[in-house]
LODOVO-927351 format. One line per 10 residues: their letters; for each residue y, z, x negated of N, C-alpha, C. Coordinates in steps of 0.2 Angstrom, whole numbers, plus 2048, in hexadecimal, padded with zeros to 3 digits. Layout:
<rs>
A) Y/Z/X/Y/Z/X/Y/Z/X  ...
</rs>
This chain:
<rs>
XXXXXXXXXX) 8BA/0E3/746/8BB/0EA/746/8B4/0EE/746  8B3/0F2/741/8AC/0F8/743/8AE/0FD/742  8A7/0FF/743/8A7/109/747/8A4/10C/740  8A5/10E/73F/8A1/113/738/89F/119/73B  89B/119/73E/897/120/73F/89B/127/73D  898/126/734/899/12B/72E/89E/12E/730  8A6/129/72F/8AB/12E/72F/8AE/12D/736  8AD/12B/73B/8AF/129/741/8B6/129/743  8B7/123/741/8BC/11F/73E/8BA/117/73F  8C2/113/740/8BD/10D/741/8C2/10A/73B
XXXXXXXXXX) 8C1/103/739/8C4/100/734/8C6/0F9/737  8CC/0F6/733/8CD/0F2/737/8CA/0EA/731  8C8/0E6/736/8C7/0DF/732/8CB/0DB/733  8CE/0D7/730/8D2/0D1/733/8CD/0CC/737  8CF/0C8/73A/8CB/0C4/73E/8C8/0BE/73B  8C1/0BC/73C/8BF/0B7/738/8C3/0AE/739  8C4/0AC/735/8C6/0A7/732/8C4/0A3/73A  8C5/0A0/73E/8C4/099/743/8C3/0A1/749  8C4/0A7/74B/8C4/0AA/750/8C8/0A8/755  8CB/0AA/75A/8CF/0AA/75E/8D1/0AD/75D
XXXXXXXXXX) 8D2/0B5/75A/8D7/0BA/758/8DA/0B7/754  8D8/0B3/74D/8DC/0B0/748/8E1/0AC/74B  8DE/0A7/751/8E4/0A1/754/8E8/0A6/755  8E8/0A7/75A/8EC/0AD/75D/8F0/0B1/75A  8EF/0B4/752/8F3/0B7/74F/8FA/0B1/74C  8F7/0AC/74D/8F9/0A5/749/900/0A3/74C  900/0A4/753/907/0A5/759/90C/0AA/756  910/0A7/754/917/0AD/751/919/0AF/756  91B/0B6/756/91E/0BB/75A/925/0BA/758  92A/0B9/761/92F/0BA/75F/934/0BF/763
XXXXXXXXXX) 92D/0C4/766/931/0CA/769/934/0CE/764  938/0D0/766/93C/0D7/766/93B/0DC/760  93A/0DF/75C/939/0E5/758/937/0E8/75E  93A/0ED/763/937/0F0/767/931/0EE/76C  930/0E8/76E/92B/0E5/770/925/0E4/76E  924/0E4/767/921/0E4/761/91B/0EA/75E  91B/0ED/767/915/0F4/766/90E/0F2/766  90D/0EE/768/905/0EA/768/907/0E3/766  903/0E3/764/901/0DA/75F/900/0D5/765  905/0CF/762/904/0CB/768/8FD/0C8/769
XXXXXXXXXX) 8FA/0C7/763/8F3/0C4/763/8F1/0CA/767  8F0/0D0/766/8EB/0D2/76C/8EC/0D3/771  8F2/0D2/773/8F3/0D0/778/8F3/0CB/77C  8F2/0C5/779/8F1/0BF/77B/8EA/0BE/77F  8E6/0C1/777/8DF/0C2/778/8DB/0C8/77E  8DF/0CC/781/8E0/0D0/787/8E0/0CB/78E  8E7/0C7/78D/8E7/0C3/794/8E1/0BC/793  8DF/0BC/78C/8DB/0B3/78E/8D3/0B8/78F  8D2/0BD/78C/8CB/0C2/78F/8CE/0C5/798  8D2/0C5/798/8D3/0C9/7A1/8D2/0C3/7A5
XXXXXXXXXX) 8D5/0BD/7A4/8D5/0B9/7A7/8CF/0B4/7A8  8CA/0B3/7A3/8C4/0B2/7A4/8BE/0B7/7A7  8C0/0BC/7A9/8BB/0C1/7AB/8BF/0C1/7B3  8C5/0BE/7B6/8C7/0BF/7BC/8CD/0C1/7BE  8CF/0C4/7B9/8D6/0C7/7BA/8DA/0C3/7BD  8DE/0C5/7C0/8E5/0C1/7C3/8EB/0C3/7C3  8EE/0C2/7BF/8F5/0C7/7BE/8F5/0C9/7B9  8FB/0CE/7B6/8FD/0D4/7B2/8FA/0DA/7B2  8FA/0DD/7B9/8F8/0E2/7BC/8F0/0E2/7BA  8EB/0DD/7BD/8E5/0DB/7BD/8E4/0DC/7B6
XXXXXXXXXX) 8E7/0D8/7B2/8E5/0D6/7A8/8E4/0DD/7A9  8EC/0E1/7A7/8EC/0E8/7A5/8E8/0EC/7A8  8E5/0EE/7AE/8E1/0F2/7B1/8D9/0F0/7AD  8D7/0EA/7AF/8D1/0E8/7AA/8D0/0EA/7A3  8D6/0E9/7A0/8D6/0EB/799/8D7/0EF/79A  8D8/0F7/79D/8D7/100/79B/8D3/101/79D  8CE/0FC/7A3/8C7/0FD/7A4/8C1/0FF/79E  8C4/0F9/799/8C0/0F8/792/8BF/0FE/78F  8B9/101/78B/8B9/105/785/8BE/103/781  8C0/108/77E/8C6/108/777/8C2/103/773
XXXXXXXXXX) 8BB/103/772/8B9/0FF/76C/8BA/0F8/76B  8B9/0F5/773/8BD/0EF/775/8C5/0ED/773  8C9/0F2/774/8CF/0F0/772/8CF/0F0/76C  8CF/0F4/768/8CB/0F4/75F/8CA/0EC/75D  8C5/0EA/75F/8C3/0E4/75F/8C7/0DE/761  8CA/0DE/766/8D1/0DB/766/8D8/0DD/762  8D9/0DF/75F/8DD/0E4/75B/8E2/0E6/75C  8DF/0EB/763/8E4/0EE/765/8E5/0F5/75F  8EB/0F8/75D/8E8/0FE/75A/8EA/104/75E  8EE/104/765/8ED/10A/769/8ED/109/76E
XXXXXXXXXX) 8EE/10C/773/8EC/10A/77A/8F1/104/77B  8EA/101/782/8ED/0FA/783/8F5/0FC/787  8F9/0F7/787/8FF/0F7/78B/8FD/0F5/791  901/0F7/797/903/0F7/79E/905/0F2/79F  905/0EF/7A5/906/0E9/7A9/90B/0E4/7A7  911/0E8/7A6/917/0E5/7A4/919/0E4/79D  913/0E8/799/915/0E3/794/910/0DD/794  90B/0DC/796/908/0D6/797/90D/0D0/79D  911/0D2/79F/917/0CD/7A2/91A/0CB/79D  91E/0D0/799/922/0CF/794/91E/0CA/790
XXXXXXXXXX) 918/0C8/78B/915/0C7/788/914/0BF/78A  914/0BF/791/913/0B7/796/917/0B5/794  91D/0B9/79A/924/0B5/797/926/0B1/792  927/0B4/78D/927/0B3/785/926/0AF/782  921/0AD/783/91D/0A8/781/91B/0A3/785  91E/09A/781/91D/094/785/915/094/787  912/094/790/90B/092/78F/908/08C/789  90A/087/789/908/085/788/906/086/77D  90B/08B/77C/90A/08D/776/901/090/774  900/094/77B/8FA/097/77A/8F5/092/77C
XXXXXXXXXX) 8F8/08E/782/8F3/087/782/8EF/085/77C  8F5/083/778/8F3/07E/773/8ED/085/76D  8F1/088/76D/8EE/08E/769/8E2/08F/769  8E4/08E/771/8DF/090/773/8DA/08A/772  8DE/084/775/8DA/07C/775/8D9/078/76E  8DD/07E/766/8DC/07A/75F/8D6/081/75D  8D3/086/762/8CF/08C/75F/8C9/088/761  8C9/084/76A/8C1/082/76E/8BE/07C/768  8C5/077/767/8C3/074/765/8C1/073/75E  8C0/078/759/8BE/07A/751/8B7/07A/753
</rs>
């Protein structure tokens, strides 16, 4: 994602080829229509950035993450404000660990 100055505005890039945002898009979503308000890749990409910087929990992730400039979410693809505590429970839930295991351990090892 970049900043264009000019029209101040940002534009969205898809993820490069071998990124972790691409793994991570790569995981089928199979919440809810309603559930479906933020992209699970950024939000995957949310818990596996809070959890490396120290977070411990739901609460923790999602306070971390509204600590961040917007530009940060942008860059994980969020495209509006990050969600609250509980949908990153939901998000856990949901999803077998080790689906994002495997996801993360076929990204280190490329």
């Amino acid at each position: 994602m970049e900043f264009d100055p000019n029209y101040g505005e940002t534009t969205v890039k898809l993820p490069a080829a071998g990124s972790l945002l691409s793994v991570l898009a790569a995981i089928p979503d199979e919440r809810g229509r309603k559930g479906r308000r933020h992209s699970l890749a950024a939000m995957q990409a949310a818990i596996i950035c809070g959890l490396l910087t120290g977070a411990k929990g739901c609460t923790a992730i999602a306070q971390w993450l509204h600590d961040r400039h917007p530009e940060f979410w942008r860059s994980i693809s969020f495209t509006r404000r990050p969600p609250i505590s509980n949908c990153f429970r939901v998000a856990l839930l949901g999803l077998p660990p080790e689906t994002r295991e495997n996801a993360v351990r076929a990204w280190v090892t490329q």
